[in-house]
FIMI-339465 format. One record per atom (N, C-alpha, C, O): atom name; x, y, z; residue number from 0. Coordinates in Angstrom, 3 decimals, padded with zeros to 6 digits, m for minus. Each point is the difference from the previous one (the first is absolute). Layout:
// residues N
- CA/X/Y/Z/NUM
...
This chain:
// residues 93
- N/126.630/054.016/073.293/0
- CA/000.869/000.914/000.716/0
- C/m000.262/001.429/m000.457/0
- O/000.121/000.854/000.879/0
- N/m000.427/m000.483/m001.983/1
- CA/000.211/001.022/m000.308/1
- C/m001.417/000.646/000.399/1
- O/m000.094/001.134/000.471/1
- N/m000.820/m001.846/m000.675/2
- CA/m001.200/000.740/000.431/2
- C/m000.353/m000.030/001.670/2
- O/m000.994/000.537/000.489/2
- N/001.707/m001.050/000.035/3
- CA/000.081/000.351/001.576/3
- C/001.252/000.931/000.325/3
- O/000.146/000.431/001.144/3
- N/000.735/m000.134/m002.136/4
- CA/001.073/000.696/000.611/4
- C/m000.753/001.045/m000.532/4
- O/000.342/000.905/000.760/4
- N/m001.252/m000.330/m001.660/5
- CA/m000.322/000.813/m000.644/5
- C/m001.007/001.033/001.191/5
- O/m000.051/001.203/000.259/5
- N/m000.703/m002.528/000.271/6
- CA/m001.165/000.782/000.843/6
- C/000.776/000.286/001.358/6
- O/m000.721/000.445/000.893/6
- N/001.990/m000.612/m000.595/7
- CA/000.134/000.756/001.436/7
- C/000.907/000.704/m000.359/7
- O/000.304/000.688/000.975/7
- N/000.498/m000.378/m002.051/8
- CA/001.110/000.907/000.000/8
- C/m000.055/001.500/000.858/8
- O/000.880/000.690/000.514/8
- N/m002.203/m000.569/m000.618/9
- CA/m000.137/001.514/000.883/9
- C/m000.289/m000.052/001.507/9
- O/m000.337/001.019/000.603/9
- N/000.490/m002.390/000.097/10
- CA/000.078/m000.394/001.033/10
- C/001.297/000.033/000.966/10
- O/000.593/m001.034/000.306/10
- N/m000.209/002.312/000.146/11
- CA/001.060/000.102/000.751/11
- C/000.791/m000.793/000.743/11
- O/001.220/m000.156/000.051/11
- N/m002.437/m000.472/000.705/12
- CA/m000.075/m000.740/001.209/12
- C/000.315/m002.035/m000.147/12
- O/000.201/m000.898/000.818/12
- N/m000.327/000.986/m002.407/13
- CA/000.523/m001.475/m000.146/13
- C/000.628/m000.258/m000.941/13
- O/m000.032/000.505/m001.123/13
- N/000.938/m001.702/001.724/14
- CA/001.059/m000.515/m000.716/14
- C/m000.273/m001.463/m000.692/14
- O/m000.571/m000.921/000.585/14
- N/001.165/000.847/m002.174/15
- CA/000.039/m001.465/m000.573/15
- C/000.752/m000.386/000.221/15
- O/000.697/000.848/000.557/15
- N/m000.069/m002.028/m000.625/16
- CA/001.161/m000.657/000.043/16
- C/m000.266/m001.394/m001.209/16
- O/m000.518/m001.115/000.063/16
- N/000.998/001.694/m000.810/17
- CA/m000.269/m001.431/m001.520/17
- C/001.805/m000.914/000.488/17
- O/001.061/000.534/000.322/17
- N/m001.378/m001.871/m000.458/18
- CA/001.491/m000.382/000.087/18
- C/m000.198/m001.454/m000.774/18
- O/m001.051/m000.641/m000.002/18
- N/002.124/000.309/m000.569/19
- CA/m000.042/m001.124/m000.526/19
- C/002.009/m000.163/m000.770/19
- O/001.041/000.640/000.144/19
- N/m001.518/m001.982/m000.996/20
- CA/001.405/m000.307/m000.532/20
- C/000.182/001.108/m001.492/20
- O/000.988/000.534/m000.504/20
- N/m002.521/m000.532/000.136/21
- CA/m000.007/001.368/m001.137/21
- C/m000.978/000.486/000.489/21
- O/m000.942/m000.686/000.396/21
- N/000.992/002.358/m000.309/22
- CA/m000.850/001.212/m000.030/22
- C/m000.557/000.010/m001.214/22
- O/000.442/m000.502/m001.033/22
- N/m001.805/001.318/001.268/23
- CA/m000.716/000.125/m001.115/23
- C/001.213/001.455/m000.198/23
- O/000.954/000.395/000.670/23
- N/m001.726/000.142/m002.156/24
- CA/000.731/001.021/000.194/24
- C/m001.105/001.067/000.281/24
- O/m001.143/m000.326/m000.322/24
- N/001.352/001.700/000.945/25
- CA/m001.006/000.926/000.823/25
- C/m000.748/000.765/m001.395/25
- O/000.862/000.699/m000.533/25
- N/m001.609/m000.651/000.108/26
- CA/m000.954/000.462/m001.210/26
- C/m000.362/001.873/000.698/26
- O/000.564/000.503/000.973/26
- N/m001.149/m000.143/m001.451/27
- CA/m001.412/000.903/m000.014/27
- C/000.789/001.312/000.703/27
- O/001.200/000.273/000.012/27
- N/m002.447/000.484/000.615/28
- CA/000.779/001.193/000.580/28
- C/000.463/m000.202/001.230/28
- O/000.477/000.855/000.746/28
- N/m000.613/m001.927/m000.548/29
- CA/000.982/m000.631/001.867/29
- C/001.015/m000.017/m000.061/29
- O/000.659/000.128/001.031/29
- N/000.316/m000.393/m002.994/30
- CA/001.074/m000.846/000.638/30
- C/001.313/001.191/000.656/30
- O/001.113/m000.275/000.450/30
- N/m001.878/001.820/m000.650/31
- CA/001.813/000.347/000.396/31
- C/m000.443/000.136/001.890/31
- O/000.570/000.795/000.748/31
- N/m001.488/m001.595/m000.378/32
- CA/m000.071/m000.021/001.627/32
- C/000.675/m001.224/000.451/32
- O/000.070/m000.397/001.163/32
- N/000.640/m000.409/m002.692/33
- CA/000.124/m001.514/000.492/33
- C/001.417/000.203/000.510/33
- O/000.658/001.004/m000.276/33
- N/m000.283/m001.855/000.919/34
- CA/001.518/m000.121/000.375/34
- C/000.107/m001.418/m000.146/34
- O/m000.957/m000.720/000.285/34
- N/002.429/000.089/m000.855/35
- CA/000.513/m001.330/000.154/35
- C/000.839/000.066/000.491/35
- O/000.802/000.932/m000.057/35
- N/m000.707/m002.162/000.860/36
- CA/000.714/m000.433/001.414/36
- C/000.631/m001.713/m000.129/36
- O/m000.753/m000.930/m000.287/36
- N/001.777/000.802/000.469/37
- CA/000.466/m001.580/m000.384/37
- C/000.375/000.044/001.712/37
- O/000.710/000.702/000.719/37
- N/m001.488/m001.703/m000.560/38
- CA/000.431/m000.491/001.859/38
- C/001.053/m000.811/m000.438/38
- O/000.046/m000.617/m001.064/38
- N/001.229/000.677/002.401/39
- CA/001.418/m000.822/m000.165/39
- C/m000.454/m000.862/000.704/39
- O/m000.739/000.240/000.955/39
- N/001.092/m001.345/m001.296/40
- CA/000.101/m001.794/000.386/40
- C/000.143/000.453/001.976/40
- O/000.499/000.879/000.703/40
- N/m001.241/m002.052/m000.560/41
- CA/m000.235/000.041/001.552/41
- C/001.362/m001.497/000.481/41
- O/m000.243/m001.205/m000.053/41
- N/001.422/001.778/000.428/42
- CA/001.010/m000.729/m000.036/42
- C/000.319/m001.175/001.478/42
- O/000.596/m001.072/000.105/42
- N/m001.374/001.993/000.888/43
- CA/m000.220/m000.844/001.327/43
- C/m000.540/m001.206/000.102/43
- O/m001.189/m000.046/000.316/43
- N/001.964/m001.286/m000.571/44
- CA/m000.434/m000.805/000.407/44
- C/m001.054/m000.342/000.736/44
- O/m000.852/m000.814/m000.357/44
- N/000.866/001.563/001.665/45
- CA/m000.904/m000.681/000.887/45
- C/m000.839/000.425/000.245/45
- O/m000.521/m000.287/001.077/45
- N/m000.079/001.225/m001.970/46
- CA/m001.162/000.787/m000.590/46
- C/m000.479/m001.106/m000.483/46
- O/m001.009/m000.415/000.571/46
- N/001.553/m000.413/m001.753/47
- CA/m000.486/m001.085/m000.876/47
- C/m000.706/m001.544/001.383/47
- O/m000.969/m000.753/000.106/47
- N/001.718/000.943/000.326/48
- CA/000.139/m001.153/000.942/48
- C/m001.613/000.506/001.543/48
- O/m000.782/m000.689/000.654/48
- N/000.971/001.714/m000.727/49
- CA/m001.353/000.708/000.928/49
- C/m001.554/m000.384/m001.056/49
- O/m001.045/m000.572/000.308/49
- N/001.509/001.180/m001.598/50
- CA/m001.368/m000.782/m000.414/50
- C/m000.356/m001.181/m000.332/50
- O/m001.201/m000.241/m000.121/50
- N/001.958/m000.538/m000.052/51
- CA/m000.138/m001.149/m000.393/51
- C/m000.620/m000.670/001.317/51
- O/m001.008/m000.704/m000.063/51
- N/001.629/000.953/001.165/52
- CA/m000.313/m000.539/001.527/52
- C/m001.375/000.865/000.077/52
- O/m000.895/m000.790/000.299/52
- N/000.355/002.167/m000.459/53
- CA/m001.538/000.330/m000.264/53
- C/m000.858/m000.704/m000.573/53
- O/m001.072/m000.332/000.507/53
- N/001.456/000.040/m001.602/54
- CA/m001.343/m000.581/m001.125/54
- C/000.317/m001.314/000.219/54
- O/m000.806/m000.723/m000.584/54
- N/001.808/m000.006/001.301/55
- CA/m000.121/m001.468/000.313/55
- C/000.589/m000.542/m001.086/55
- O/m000.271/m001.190/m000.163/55
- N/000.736/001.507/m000.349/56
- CA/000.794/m000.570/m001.106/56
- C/001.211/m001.278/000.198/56
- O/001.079/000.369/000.461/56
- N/m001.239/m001.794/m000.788/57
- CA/000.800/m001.052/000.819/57
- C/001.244/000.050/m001.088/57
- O/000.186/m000.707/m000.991/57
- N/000.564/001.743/001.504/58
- CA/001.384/m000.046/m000.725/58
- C/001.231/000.251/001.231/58
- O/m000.296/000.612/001.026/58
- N/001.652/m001.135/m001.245/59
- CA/001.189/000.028/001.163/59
- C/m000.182/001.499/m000.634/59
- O/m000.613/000.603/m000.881/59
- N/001.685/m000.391/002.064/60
- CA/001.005/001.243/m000.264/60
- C/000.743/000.443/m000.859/60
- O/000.303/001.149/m000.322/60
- N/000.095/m002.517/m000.181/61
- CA/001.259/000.590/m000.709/61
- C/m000.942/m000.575/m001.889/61
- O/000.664/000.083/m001.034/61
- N/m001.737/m000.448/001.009/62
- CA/m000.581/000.549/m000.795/62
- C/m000.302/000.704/m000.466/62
- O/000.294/000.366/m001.138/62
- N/m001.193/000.186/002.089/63
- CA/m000.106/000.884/m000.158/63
- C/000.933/001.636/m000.524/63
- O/m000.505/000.948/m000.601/63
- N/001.884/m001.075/001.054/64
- CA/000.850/000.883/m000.472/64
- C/000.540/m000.369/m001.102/64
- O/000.708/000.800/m000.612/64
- N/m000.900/m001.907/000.197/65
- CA/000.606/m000.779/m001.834/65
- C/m001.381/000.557/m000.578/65
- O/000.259/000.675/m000.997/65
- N/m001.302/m000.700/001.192/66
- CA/m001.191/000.866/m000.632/66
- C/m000.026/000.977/m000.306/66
- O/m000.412/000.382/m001.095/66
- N/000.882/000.359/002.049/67
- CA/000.147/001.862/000.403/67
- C/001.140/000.302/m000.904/67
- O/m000.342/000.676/m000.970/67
- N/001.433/m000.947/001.009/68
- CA/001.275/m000.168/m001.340/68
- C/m000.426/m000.584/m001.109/68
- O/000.316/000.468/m001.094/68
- N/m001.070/m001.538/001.203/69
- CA/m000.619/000.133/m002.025/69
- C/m000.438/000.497/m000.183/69
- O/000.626/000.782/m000.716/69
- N/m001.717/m000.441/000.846/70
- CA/m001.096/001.086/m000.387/70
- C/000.741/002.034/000.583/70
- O/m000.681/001.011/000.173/70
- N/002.095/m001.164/m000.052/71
- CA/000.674/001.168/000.031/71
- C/m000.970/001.248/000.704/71
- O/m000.359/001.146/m000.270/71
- N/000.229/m001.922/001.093/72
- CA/m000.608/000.796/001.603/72
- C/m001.164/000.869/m000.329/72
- O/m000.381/000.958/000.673/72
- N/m000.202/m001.446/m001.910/73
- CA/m001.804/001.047/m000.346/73
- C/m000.904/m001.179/000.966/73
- O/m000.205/m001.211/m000.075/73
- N/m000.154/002.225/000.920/74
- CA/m001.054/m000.492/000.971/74
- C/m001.332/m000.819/m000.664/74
- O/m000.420/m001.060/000.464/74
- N/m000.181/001.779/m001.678/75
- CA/m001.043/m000.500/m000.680/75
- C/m000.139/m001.549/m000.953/75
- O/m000.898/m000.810/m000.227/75
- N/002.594/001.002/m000.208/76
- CA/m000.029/m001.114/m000.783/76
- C/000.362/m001.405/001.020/76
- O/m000.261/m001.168/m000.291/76
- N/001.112/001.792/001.888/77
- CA/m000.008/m000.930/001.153/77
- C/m001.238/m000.540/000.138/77
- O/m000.093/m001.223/m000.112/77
- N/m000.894/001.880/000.335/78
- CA/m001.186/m000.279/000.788/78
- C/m000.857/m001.055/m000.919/78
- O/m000.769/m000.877/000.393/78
- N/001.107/001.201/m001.642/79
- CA/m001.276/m000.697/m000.955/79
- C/000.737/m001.810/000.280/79
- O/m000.645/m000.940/000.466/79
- N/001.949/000.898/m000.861/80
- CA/000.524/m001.088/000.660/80
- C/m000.203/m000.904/001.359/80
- O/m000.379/m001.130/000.308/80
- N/000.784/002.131/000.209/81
- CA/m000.519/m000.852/001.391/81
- C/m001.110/000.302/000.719/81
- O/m000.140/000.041/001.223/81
- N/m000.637/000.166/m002.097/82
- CA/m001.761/m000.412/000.608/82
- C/m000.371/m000.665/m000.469/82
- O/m001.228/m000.024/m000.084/82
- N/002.239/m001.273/m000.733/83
- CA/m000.476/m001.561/m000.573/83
- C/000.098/m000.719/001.204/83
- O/m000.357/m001.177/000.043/83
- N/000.775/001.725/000.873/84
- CA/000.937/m000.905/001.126/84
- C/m000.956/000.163/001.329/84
- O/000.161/m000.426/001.143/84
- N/m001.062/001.091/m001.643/85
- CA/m001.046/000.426/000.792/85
- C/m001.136/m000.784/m000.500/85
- O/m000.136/m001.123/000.485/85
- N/m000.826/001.579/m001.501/86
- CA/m000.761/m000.440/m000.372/86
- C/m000.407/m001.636/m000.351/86
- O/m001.058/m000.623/000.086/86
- N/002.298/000.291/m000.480/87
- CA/000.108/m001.517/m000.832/87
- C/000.455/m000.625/001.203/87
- O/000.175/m001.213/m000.121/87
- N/000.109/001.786/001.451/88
- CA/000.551/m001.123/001.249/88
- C/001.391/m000.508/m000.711/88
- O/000.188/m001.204/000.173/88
- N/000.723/001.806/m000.859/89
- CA/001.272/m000.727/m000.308/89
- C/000.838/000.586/001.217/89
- O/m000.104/000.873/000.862/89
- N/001.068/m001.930/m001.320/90
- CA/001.705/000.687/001.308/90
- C/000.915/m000.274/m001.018/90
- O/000.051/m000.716/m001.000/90
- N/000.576/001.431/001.517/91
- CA/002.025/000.174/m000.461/91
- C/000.424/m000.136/001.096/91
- O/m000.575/000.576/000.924/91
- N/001.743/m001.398/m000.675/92
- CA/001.051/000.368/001.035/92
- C/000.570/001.087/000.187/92
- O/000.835/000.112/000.898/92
């Protein structure tokens, strides 16, 4: 990271976007260009329920929203979950 954030910092025209459950932390002479940003939980149900029906995922409905409430509506930690339900051919009711 640091040696690619290093070589475009003088690049007007583009943007990084680092995201994860931990940030690195921003090093070198980039970091006072860095900004941190905490995205709020994506709370719409049927947001959850649209992708799952995209990627084919064989889960009900109302799984799917007992999923979306455990994993306290982070889209990322949703997804890693139910793309077992994809990949492995499982179902939930």
């Amino acid at each position: 990271m640091d040696t690619l954030l290093g070589q475009i910092q003088g690049l007007a025209h583009v943007r990084v976007v680092v995201g994860g459950r931990i940030i690195p932390e921003a090093l070198g002479s980039y970091a006072r260009l860095c900004w941190s940003y905490e995205l709020p939980p994506v709370r719409e149900e049927s947001a959850y329920i649209a992708y799952c029906k995209e990627i084919g995922a064989n889960l009900g409905e109302q799984s799917i929203r007992d999923f979306a409430r455990a994993f306290h509506y982070a889209p990322g930690a949703f997804a890693e979950i139910v793309h077992t339900f994809v990949s492995k051919g499982l179902s939930h009711g």
